[in-house]
C-alpha positions as CSV (number, residue, x, y, z in Angstrom):
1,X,-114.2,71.2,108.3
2,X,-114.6,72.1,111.9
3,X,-111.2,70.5,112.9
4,X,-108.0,68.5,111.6
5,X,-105.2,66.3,113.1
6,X,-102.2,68.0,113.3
7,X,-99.1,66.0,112.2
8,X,-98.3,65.3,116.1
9,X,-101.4,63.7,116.4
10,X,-103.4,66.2,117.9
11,X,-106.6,67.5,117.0
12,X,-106.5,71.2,116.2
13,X,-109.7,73.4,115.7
14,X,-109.8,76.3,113.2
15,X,-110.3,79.5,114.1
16,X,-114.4,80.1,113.8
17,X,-115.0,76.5,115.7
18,X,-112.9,78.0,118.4
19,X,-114.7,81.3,119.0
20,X,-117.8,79.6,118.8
21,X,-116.7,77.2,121.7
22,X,-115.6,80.0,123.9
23,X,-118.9,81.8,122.5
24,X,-120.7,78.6,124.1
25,X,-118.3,78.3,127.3
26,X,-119.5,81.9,128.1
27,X,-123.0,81.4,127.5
28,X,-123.1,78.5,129.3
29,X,-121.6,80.4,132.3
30,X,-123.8,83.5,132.1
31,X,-127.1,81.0,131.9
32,X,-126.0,79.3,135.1
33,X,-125.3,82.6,136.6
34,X,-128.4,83.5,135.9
35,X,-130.1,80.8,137.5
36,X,-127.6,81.1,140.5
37,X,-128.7,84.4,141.0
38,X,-132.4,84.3,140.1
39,X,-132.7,86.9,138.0
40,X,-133.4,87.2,133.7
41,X,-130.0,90.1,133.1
42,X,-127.4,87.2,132.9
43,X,-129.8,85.8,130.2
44,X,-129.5,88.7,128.3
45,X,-126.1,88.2,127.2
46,X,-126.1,84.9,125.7
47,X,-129.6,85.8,124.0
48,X,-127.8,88.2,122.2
49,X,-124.8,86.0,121.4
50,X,-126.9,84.2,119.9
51,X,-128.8,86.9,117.6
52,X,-125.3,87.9,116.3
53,X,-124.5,84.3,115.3
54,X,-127.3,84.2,113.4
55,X,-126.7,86.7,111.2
56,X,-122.8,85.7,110.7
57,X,-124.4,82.3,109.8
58,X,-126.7,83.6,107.8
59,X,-124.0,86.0,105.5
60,X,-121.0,83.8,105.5
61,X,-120.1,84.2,108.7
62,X,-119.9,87.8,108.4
63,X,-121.9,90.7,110.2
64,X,-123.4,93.4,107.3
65,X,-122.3,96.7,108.9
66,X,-124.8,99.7,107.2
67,X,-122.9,103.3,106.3
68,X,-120.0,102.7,107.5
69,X,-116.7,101.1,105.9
70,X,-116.7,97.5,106.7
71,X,-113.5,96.4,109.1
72,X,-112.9,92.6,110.3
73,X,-115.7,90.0,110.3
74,X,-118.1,92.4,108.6
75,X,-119.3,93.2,104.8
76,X,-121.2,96.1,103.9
77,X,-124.8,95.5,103.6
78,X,-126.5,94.6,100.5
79,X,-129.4,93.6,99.1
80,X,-128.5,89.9,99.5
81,X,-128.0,90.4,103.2
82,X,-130.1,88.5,105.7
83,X,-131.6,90.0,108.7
84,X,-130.6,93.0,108.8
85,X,-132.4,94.2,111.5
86,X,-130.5,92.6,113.4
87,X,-127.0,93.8,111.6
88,X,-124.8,96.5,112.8
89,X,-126.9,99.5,112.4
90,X,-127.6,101.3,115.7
91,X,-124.7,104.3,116.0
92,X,-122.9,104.5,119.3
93,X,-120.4,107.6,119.2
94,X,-119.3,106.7,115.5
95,X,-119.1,103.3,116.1
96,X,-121.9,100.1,114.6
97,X,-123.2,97.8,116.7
98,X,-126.2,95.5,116.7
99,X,-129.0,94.4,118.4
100,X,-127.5,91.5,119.6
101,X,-124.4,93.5,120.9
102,X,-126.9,96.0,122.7
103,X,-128.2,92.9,124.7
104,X,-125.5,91.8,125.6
105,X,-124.1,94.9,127.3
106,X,-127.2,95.4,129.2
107,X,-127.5,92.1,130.4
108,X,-123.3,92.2,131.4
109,X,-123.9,95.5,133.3
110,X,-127.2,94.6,134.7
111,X,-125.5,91.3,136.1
112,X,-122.3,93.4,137.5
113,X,-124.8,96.1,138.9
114,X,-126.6,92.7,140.6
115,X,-122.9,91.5,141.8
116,X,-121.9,93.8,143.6
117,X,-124.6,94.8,145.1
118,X,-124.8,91.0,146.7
119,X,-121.7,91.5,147.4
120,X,-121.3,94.9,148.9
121,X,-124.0,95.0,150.5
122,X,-124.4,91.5,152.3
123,X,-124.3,91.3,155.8
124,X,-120.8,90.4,157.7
């Protein structure tokens, strides 16, 4: 169940339908930016959204994390997991992170790098 009616009447959504709203909210934002700006980088980030939802969706709705211990949101890889290529394997000073988390920081810093230099750098 994605949601439920609190006893005051209200309807309350659980935790995962949340964070996939704001997921969505963001994306949403970052493809209009894109557009507003006329350049692919703002894409980036809710491409990559995207690839990590589909491997939560495809485990459970957790991310396989490979060699290390898995924390929060993430199992240890198996050989039931799905996609793994696109799990947490690549090794940023100790730390997992996956394909999808790699786009997105590109296309965020490639969309602040674009920013400000709109901004900085626009005529008075």
């Amino acid at each position: 169940m994605f949601y439920a009616i609190h006893e005051t009447g209200r309807v309350v959504f659980d935790f995962y339908t949340s964070g996939r709203l704001v997921n969505l909210s963001i994306n949403m934002f970052m493809i209009a930016l894109g557009f507003g700006l006329r350049s692919p980088w703002p894409l980036l980030y809710p491409i990559g959204a995207q690839l990590n939802s589909l491997v939560q969706s495809a485990n459970g709705g957790l991310m396989p994390v490979f060699g290390q211990e898995p924390v929060a949101g993430h199992i240890a890889a198996n050989a039931d997991s799905r996609y793994v290529w696109l799990s947490d394997w690549i090794y940023f000073w100790g730390n997992a992170s996956s394909v999808g988390d790699v786009l997105i920081v590109v296309g965020l810093c490639a969309t602040l790098w674009i920013v400000s230099r709109r901004v900085f750098t626009s005529p008075p």
